[in-house]
C-alpha positions in Angstrom: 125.5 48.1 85.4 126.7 51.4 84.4 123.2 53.4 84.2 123.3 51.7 87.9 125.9 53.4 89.0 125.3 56.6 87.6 121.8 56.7 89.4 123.9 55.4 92.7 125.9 58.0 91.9 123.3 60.5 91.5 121.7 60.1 94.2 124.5 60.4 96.8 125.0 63.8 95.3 121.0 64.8 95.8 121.8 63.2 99.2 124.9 65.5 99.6 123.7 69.3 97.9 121.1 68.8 100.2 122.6 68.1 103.8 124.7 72.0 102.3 121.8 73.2 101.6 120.6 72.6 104.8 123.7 73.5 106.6 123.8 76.8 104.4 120.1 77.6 105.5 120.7 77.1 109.3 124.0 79.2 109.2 121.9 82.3 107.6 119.2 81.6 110.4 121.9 81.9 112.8 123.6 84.9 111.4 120.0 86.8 111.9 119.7 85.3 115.0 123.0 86.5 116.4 121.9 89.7 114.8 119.0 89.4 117.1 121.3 89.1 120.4 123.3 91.9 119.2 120.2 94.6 119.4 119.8 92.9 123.2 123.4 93.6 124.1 123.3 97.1 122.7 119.8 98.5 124.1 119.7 98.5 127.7 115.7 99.0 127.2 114.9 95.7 125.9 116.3 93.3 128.5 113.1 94.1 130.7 111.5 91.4 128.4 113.1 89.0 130.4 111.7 90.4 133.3 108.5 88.1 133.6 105.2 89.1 135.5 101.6 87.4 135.1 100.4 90.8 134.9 98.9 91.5 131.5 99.7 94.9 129.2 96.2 96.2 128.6 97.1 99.4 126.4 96.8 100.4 123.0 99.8 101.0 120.8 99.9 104.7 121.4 99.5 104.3 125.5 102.9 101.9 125.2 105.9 104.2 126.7 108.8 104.7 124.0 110.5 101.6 125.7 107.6 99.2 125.7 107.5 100.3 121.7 110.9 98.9 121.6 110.4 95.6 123.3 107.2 95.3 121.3 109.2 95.8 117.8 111.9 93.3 119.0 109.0 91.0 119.8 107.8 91.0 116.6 111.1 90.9 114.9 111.6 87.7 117.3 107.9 86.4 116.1 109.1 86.8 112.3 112.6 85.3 112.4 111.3 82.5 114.8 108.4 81.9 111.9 111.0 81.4 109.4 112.7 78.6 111.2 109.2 76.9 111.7 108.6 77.2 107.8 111.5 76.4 106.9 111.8 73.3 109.3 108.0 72.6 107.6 109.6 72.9 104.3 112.4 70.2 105.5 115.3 73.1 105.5 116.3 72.7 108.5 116.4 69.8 111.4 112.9 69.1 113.2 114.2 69.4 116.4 115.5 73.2 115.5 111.9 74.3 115.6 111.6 72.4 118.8 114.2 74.6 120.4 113.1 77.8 119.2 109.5 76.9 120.2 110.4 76.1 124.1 112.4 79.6 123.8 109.5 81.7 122.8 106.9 79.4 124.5 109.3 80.9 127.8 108.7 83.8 126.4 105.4 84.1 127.2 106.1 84.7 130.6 106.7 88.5 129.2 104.1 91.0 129.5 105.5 92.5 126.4 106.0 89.2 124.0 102.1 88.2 125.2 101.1 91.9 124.3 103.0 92.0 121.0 101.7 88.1 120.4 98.4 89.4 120.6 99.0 92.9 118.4 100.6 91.2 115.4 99.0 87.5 115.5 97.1 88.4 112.1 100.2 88.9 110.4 101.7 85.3 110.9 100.4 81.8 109.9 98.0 80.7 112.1 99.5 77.4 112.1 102.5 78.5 113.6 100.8 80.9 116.1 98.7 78.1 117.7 102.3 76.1 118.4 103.7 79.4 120.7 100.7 78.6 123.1 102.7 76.8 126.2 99.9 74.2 126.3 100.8 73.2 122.9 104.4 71.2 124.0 103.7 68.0 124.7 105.8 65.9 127.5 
């Protein structure tokens, strides 16, 4: 009766360090997040992101202005930090339906010039699992 409360017991702490450990990981993904915002408040230059066009960016690197540079490294900062919440979502870190949110975001995203141009210049240096989900036919209704 006793070794069956001390696995009871056991187990509701397991249950417990990990629901902290969870809450502890999404609280560090928001922290970078809000970090994230910040750079969008303070730099003028990268709110024409959200300025969406079907037209496509057909330079290279070099041809991008110094402000298209910018948006393109805040892409890629977005792509990286939006990764980590789909791995760790995969690795059952975080809720399923906080991938789901950060998906929609970037799949809306796609209505950039810049975030499809900077989607197509770093795609080689993400999973490919995860880059096959920012395609906006990959949401299901």
């Amino acid at each position: 009766m006793l070794a069956g409360f001390g696995l009871f017991f056991t187990a509701y702490e397991v249950r417990q360090r990990r629901k902290q450990d969870r809450f502890g990981h999404y609280v560090r993904f928001l922290s970078t997040y809000a970090e994230s915002i910040k750079l969008l408040v303070e730099h003028r230059d990268l709110h024409a992101l959200y300025e969406y066009s079907s037209e496509d960016c057909l330079k290279t690197y070099p041809e991008l202005t110094p402000e298209e540079k910018s948006r393109a490294h805040y892409c890629d900062l977005l792509i990286a930090l939006s990764e980590m919440v789909w791995l760790g979502t995969e690795e059952g870190l975080l809720v399923k339906d906080e991938w789901e949110y950060w998906r929609d975001w970037l799949i809306d995203l796609h209505k950039s010039r810049d975030f499809r141009w900077t989607l197509k210049w770093t795609r080689q240096d993400y999973a490919e699992e995860f880059i096959s989900q920012l395609n906006p036919g990959s949401v299901k209704s």
